[in-house]
C-alpha positions in Angstrom: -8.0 12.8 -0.1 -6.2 11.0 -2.8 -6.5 7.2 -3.5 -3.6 4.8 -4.1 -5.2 1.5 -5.6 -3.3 -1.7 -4.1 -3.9 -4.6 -7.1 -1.9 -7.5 -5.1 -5.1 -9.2 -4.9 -5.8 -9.7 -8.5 -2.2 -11.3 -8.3 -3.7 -13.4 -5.5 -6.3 -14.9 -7.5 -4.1 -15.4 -10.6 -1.8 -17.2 -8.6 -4.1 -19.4 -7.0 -4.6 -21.5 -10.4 -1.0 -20.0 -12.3 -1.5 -18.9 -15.7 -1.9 -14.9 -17.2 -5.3 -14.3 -15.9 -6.3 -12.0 -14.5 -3.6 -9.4 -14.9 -2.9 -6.9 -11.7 -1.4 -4.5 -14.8 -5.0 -4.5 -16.0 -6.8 -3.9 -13.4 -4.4 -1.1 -12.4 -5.0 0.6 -15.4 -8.9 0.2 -15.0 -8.1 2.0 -11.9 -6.4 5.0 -13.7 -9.6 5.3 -15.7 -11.8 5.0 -12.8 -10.0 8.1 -10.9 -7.4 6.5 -8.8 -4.2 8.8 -8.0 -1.7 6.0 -7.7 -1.3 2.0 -7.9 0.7 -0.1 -5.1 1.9 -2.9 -5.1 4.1 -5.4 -2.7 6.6 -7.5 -4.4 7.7 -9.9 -1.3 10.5 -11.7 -0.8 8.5 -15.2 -1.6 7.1 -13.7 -4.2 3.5 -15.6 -3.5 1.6 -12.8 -5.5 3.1 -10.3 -7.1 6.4 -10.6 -9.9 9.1 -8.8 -10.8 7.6 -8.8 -14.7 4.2 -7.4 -13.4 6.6 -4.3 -11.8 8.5 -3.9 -14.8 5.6 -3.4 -17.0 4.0 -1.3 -14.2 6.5 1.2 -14.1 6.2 1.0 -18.3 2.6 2.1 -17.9 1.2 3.4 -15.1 0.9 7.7 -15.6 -0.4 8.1 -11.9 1.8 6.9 -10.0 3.4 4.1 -8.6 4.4 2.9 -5.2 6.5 -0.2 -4.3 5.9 -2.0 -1.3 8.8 -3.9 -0.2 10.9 -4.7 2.6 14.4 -3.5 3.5 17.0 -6.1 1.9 19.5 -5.9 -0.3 17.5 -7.7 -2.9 14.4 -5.6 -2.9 16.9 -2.1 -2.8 18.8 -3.2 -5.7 15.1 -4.0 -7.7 14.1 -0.9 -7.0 17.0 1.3 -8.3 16.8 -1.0 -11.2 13.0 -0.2 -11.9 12.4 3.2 -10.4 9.0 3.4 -9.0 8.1 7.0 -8.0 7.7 5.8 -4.3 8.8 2.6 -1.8 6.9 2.0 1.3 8.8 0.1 3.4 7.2 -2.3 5.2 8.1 -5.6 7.3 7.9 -8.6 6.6 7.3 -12.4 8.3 7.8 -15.4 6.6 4.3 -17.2 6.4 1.8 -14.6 7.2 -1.1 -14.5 5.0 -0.8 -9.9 5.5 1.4 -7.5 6.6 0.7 -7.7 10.2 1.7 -4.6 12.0 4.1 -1.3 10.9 7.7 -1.6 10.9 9.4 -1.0 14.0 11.6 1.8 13.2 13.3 1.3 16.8 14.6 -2.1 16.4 15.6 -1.6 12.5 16.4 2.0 12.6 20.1 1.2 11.4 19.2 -1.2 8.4 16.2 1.1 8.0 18.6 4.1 7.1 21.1 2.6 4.9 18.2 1.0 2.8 16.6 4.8 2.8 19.8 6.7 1.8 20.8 3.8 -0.6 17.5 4.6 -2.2 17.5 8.1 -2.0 20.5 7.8 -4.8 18.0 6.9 -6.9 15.7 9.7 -6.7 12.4 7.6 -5.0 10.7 9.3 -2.6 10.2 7.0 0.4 7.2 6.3 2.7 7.1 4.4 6.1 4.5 2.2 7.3 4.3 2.5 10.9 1.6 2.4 14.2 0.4 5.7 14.9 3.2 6.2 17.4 5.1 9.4 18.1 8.1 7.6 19.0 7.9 5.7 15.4 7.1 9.1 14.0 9.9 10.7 15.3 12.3 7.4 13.6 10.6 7.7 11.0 11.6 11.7 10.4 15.2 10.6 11.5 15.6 8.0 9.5 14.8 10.2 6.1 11.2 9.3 5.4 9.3 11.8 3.1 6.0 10.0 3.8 4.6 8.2 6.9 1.8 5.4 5.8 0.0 5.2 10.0 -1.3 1.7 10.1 -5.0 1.9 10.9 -5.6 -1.9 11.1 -6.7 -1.6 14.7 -8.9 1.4 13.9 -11.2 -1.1 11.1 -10.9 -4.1 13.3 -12.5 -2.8 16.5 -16.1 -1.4 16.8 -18.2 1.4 19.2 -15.8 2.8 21.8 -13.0 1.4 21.0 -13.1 2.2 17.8 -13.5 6.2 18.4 -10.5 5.6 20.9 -8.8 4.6 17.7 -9.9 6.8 15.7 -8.6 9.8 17.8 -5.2 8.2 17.9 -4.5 8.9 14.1 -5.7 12.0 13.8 -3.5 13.2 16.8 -0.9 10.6 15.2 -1.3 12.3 11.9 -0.8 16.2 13.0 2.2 15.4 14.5 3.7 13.6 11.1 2.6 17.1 9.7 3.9 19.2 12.1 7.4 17.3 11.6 6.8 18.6 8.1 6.3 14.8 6.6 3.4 13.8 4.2 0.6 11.4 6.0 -0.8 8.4 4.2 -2.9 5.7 5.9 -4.0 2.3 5.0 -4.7 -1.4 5.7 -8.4 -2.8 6.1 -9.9 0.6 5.1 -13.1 0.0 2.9 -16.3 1.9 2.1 -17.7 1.4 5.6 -14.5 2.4 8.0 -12.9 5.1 5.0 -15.1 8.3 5.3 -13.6 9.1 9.3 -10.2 8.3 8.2 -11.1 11.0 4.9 -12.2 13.7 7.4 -9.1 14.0 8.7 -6.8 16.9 6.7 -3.5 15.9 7.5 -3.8 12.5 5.4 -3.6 13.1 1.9 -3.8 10.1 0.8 -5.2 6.2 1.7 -3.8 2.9 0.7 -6.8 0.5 -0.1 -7.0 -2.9 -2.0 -8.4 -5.9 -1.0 -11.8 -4.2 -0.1 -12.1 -3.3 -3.5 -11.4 -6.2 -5.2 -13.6 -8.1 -2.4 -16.3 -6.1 -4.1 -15.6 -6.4 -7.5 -15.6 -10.2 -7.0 -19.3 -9.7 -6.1 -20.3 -6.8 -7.8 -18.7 -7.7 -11.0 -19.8 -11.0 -11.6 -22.8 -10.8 -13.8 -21.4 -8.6 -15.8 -19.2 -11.0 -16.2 -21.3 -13.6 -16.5 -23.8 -11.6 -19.0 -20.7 -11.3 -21.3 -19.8 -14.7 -21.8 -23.5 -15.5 -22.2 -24.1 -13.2 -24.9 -21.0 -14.8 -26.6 -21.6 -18.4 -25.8 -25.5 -18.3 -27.8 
């Protein structure tokens, strides 16, 4: 399985106090060195983490690959064919939550859905939903021109024992249908090191979507290094 690092979250915490520091373009390209296969990142409408700058130099210097998050306005189409990512995963998007909080409901937006996919596909960007593992947003999301279906597995790293396995099952048999329909299967949201290696076993998805787990633990994990540097500097 491939591994598309998500660096909103170093935007997060550089936005909490404004200023430079630290970069998401930095820690992307960390993530290139590290053996990432991609970088995502969501540029929302309120703009409360990630820029339109940090994208542009993105695209200058990522060489894995990059995928835009965004949702389906007029705005964030027209940024996109001016920037070119390799990918756009569209996703939806409520004014005030603190994550995206479920998949797009390719029912009830199927016709502004497919004017912002074919509108896009002029530009040569593949394009990527992110849905619930659902055949009948599966079957939208094939009829609306998707190349790639991202399944949502929040529920699947929320819930424990039982349920969990119930979960579980659900995107795999989610998954081999998004195949059979001949579309690529990604998954993401709330995977981590503890909830991943299930959602790895199964060989339809070829590729997850994880962030904030990662830089959870690099907030931790990182910090004496950190710490040690400025020491040795400081005497």
């Amino acid at each position: 399985m491939k591994l598309s690092i998500n660096v909103d979250h170093i935007a997060t915490i550089r936005e909490a106090r404004g200023g430079v520091e630290p970069d998401p373009v930095s820690a992307a390209l960390i993530a290139e060195l590290a053996g990432c296969d991609g970088v995502t990142i969501h540029l929302r409408s309120d703009r409360r983490h990630i820029k339109e700058r940090d994208l542009e130099i993105l695209k200058k210097v990522v060489k894995t690959r990059l995928n835009l998050e965004m949702a389906a306005t007029e705005e964030m189409i027209e940024i996109a064919g001016r920037v070119r990512p390799e990918q756009v995963t569209l996703v939806p998007e409520r004014e005030g939550e603190r994550t995206t909080e479920g998949g797009l409901d390719l029912i009830k937006t199927f016709s502004n859905v497919k004017k912002a996919v074919e509108k896009l596909k002029d530009y040569n960007i593949e394009i990527s939903m992110f849905i619930e593992p659902e055949q009948k947003q599966i079957r939208k999301a094939k009829e609306v021109g998707a190349d790639i279906v991202e399944l949502n597995t929040t529920k699947y790293t929320e819930t424990k024992g039982d349920e969990q396995k119930k979960e579980l099952t659900r995107i795999k048999k989610a998954a081999v249908f998004v195949y059979k329909l001949g579309l690529r299967v990604h998954a993401g949201h709330g995977l981590n090191c503890d909830n991943v290696r299930d959602i790895s076993d199964i060989k339809e998805i070829e590729e997850a979507s994880i962030g904030h787990s990662i830089v959870a633990k690099a907030s931790i994990f990182g910090f004496e290094r950190a710490v040690k540097e400025m020491v040795e500097i400081i005497r």
